[in-house]
C-alpha positions in Angstrom: 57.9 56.8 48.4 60.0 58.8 45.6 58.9 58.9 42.1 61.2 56.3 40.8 60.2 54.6 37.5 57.9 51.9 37.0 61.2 50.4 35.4 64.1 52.0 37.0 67.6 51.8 35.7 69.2 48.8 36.0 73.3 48.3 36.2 75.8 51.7 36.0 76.2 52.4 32.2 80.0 52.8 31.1 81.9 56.2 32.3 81.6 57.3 28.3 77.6 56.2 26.9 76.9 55.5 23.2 76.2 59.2 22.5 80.0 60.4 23.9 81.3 58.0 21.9 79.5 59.6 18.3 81.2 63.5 18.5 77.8 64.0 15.6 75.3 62.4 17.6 76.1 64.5 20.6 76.3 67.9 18.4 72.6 68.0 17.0 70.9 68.1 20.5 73.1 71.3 21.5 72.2 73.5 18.8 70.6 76.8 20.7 72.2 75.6 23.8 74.4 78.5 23.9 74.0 78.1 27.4 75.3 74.6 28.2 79.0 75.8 26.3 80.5 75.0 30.1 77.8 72.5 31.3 79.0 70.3 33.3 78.6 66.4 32.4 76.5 63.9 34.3 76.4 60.1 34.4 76.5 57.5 36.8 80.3 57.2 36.6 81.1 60.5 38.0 78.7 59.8 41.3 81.5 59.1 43.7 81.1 57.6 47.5 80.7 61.3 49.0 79.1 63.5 46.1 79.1 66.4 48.9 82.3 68.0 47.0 81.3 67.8 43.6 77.8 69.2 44.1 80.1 72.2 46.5 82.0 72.6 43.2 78.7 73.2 40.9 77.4 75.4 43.1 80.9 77.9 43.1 81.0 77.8 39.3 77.7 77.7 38.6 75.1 78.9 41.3 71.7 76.9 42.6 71.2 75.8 38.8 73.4 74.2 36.6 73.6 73.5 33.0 74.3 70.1 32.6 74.8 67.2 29.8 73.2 64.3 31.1 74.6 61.4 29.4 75.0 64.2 26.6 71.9 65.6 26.2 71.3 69.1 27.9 69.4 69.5 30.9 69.3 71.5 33.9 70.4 70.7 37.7 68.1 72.8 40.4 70.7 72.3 43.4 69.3 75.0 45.2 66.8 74.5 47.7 65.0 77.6 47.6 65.1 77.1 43.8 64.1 73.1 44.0 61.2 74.3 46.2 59.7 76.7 43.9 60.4 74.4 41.4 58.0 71.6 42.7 55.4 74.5 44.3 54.9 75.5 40.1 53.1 72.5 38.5 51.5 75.4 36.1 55.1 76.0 35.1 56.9 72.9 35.7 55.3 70.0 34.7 55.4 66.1 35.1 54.8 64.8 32.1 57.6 63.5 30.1 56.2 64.1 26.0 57.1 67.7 27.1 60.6 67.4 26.6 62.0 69.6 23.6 64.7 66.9 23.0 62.9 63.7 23.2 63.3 63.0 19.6 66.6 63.1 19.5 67.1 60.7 22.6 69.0 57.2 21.0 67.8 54.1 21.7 70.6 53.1 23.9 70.3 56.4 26.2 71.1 54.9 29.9 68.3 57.1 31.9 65.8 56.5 29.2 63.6 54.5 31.4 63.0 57.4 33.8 61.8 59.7 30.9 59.6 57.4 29.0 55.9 57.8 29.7 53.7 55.3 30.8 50.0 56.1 31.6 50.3 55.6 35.3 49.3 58.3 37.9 53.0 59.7 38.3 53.2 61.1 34.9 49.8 62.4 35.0 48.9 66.0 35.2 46.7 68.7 36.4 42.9 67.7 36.7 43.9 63.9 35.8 47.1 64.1 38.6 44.5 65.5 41.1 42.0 62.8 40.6 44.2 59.7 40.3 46.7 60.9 43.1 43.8 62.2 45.3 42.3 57.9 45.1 45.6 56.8 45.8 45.9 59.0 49.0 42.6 57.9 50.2 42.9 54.2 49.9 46.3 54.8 52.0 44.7 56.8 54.7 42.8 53.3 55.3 46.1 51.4 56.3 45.5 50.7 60.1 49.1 51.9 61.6 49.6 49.5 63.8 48.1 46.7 61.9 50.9 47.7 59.3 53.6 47.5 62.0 52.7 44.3 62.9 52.6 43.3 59.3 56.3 44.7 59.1 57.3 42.9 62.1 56.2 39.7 60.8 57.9 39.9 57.0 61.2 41.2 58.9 60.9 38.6 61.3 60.6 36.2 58.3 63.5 37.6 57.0 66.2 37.2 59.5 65.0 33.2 60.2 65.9 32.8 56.6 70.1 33.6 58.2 69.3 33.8 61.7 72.0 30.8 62.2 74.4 31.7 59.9 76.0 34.3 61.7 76.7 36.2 58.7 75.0 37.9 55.9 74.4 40.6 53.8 72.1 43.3 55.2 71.2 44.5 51.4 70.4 41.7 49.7 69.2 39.2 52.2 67.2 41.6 54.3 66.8 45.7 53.0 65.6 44.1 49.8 63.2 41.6 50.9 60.7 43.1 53.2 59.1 46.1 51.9 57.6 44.9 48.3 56.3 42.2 50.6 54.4 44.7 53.1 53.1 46.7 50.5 51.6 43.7 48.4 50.1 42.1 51.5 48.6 45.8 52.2 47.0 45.3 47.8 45.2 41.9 49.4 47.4 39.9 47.8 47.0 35.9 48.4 49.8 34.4 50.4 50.3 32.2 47.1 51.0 35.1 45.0 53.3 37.1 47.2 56.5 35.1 46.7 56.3 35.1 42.7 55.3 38.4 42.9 58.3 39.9 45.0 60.5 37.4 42.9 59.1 39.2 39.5 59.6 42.7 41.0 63.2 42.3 42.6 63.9 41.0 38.5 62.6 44.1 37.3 64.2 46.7 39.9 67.8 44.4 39.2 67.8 44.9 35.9 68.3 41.0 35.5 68.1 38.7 32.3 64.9 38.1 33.7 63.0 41.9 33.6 61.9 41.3 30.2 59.9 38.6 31.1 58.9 39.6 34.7 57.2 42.5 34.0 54.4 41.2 31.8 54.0 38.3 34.7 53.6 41.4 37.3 50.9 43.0 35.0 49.1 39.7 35.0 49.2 39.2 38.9 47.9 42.7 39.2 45.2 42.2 36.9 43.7 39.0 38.3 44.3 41.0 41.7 41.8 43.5 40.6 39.6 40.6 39.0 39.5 39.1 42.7 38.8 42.1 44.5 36.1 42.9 42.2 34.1 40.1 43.1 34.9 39.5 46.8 36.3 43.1 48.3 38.0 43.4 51.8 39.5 45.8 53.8 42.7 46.2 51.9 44.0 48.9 49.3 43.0 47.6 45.6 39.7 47.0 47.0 39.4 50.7 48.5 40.4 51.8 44.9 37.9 50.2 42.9 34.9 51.6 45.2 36.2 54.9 45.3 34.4 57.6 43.7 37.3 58.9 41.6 35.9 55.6 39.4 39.2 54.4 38.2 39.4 52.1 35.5 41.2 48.6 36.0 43.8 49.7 33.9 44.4 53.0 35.9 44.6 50.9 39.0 46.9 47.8 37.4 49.2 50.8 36.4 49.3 52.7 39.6 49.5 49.8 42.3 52.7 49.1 40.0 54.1 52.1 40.5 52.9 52.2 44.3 54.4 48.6 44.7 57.9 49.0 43.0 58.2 53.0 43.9 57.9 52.4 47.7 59.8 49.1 47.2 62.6 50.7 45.9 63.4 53.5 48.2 61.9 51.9 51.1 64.4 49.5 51.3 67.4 51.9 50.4 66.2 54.3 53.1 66.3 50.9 55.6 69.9 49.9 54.2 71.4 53.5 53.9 70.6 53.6 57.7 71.6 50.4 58.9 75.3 51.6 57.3 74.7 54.8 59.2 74.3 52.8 62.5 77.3 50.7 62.2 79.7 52.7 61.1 78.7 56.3 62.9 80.3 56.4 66.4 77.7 58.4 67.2 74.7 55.8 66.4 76.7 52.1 66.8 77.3 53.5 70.0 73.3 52.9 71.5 73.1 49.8 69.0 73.2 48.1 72.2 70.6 49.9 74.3 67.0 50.2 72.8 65.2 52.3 70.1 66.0 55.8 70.7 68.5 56.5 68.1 66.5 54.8 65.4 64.1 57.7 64.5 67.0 60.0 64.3 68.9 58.1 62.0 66.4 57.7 59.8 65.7 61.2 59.6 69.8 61.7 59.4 70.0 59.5 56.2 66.8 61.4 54.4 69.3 64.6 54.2 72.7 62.8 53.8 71.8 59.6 52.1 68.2 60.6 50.5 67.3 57.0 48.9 66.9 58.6 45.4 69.4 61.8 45.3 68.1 63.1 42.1 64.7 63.1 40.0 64.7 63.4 36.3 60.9 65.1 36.6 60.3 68.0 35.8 60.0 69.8 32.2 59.6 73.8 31.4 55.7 74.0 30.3 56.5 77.4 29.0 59.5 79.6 28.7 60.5 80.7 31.9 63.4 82.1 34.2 64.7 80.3 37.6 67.8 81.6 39.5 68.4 84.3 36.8 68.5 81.6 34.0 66.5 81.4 30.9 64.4 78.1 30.5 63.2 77.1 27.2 59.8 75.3 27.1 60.5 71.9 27.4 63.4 72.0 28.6 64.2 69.0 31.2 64.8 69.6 34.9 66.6 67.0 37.1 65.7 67.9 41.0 68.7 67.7 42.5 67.7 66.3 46.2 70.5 65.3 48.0 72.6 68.8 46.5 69.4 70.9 47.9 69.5 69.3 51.6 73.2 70.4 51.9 73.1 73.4 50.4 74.5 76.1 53.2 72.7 79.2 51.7 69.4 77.8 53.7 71.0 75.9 56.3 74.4 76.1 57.1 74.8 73.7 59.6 71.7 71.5 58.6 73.7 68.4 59.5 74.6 69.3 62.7 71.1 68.6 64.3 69.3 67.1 61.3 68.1 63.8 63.4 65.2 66.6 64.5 65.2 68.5 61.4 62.6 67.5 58.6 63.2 70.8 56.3 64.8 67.8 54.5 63.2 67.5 50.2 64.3 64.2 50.2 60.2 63.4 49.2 60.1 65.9 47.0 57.4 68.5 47.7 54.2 70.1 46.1 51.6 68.5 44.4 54.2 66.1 42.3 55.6 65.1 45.5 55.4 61.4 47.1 52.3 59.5 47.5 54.5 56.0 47.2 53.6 55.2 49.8 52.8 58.6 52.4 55.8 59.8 53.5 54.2 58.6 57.5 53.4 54.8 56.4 57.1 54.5 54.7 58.7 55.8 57.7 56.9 52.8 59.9 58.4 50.4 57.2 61.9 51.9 57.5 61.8 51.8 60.8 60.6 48.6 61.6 62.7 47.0 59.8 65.5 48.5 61.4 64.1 47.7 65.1 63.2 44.2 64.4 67.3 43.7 63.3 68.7 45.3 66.1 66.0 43.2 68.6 67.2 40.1 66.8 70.9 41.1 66.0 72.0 43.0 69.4 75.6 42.2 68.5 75.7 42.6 64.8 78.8 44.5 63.4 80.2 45.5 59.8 82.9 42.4 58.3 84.7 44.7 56.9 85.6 48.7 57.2 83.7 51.3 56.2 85.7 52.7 53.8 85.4 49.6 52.2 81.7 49.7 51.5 80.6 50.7 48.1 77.8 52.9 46.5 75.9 51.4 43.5 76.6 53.9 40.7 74.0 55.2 40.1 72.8 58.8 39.4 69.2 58.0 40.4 69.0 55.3 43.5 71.8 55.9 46.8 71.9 52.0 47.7 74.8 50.3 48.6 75.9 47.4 46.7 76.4 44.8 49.6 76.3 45.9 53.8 78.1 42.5 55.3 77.7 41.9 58.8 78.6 39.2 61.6 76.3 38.2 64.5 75.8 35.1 67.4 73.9 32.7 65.8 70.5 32.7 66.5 67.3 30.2 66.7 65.1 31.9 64.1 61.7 32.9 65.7 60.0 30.6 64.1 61.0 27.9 66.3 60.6 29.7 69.8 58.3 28.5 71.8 57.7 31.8 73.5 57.4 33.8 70.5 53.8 34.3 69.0 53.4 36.5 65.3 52.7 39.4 66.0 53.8 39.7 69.3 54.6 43.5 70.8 58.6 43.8 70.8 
């Protein structure tokens, strides 16, 4: 849904990374950078529970772009919305590909976002021609997805979900249900077998945790994908891989093994952020815990209320100066690294002052990005069904669930890249899980 990394970063690195720590590696990369003598530093540590001041703060001192060291290496912030939307209208100026950046050797090792910068040959580093033919498949094979055959799909895997606590009368909404249904709609969607599925989303939760595991999850996810592709080769259906390999873009198997990747743990990623930022937003908001009890209605709105408060992935590291340039009356050195600053853009009150006031209607919101770079993973329309889903099926299921402890105590991963809380716990009545209804059929309308 966002362009998150095909390896995204893991756990919060320490408030003061490897290069703060060495006063000569941190010198070298600032020569020229004349500019960056009052830049303002950026790492995970500094992201607080309500970042709404500090990006206020930038914007006093410093206007709609801001110098910045991230983790000690300069860059610039667009926090702007006007700027952040020219920004992702210029591919000819602001490209996607990360071998552009005029610092990249001097990057250590050890640097925390280095996974977000490295390139891989998937579509989402691609450019131009290559962008436009590899994005352009990808957007196709999802125009296939039968909509409702996808909510039913959703219903199921949520419905799956909740039997696994359904008597408990407790859980964690993040873990034990955010995080486990939308890598398994998307796979099922690829024509996975039903065999594959649970050591697939297994492999991929490794990978997006950051576990011991990653290291050796990620060449098992390669191998699914490939014998995925091997399949679909010789017996297609109606599902995506297989609308991939006859489309007439002619993508290779490697093009296709690397992109469903991204697809898969892209949409994965903020899909179920976007369904766990809201559920928060429905239990703890007077205004939305107040029809938790009363149907549907309030569901689309908070969705669309979390996109400009709680945008799933705040801030992109994706964009680099193809030439020298100037952007809010600053001078951009080719090369030069641009982090899109989403969630600063949706509040910023040069373009719409009170945006938060009615923003349950208003999708002005960049929290997808925008432009040619912006988010195929999955189309904006078919991550929205997952989201919100999800989010129906729990309420159906749950009527009566409620926060275990108060909202001030709920805590935001650190993270400069991914808005996910760390745990959501909740108490409900025990339930019979649907599994062993009698009057319940898969697939059932709700």
């Amino acid at each position: 849904m966002t362009n998150s990394p095909p390896l995204p970063d893991s756990t919060a690195p320490s408030a003061a990374s490897p290069a703060s720590r060495n006063p000569e590696r941190r010198r070298e990369p600032l020569e020229g950078y004349a500019d960056h003598a009052d830049a303002v530093r950026l790492h995970a540590s500094l992201i607080d529970d309500d970042p709404a001041a500090m990006f206020q703060e930038m914007r006093r001192k410093h206007g709609p772009l801001v110098p910045i060291l991230l983790d000690d290496m300069p860059a610039w912030f667009v926090i702007g919305y006007r700027e952040l939307h020219h920004v992702t209208s210029q591919p000819q100026l602001f490209g996607r590909d990360p071998r552009r950046w005029n610092m990249r050797d001097h990057l250590p090792p050890d640097w925390p976002s280095l996974p977000y910068v490295t390139w891989q040959p998937s579509v989402m580093y691609s450019e131009g021609v290559e962008h436009q033919r590899r994005s352009g498949a990808i957007s196709d094979a999802l125009d296939t997805v039968d909509r409702t055959e996808l909510t039913l799909i959703c219903e199921q895997v949520a419905d799956l979900a909740i039997d696994e606590f359904s008597g408990d009368g407790q859980t964690d909404l993040i873990s034990q249900y955010a995080y486990r249904i939308p890598a398994q709609v998307v796979t099922r969607l690829f024509g996975l077998s039903e065999t594959d599925l649970p050591h697939l989303v297994k492999d991929v939760n490794h990978v997006l945790g950051g576990s011991e595991e990653a290291a050796s999850a990620l060449p098992r996810v390669l191998g699914r994908m490939g014998r995925l592709i091997t399949d679909k080769r010789a017996r297609p259906g109606h599902d995506i891989t297989s609308h991939l390999l006859a489309h007439a873009a002619r993508l290779t198997d490697e093009e296709i093994v690397q992109d469903l990747i991204v697809l898969m743990i892209a949409s994965h990623d903020s899909s179920a952020n976007w369904i766990g930022n809201t559920l928060r937003l429905m239990l703890v908001d007077d205004h939305f815990s107040m029809n938790l009890q009363g149907g549907r209605s309030s569901v689309g709105e908070a969705l669309n209320e979390v996109l400009w408060k709680d945008p799933p992935s705040p801030n992109l590291p994706s964009r680099w100066a193809v030439q020298d340039c100037e952007l809010a009356g600053r001078r951009i050195r080719r090369g030069d690294l641009l982090v899109l600053g989403v969630a600063a853009a949706n509040a910023d009150p040069q373009v719409q002052p009170a945006a938060h006031a009615g923003s349950g209607a208003n999708r002005a919101h960049m929290s997808f990005s925008h432009g040619e770079y912006g988010c195929p993973f999955p189309a904006p329309e078919l991550g929205e069904i997952i989201a919100k889903t999800a989010v129906e099926v729990l309420l159906d299921r749950l009527p009566d669930v409620y926060l275990t402890v108060k909202p001030d105590a709920l805590r935001w991963r650190p993270s400069l890249w991914v808005r996910s809380l760390e745990a959501l716990p909740v108490r409900f009545s025990p339930t019979v899980p649907v599994g062993q209804s009698p009057s319940n059929t898969w697939g059932a309308p709700r």
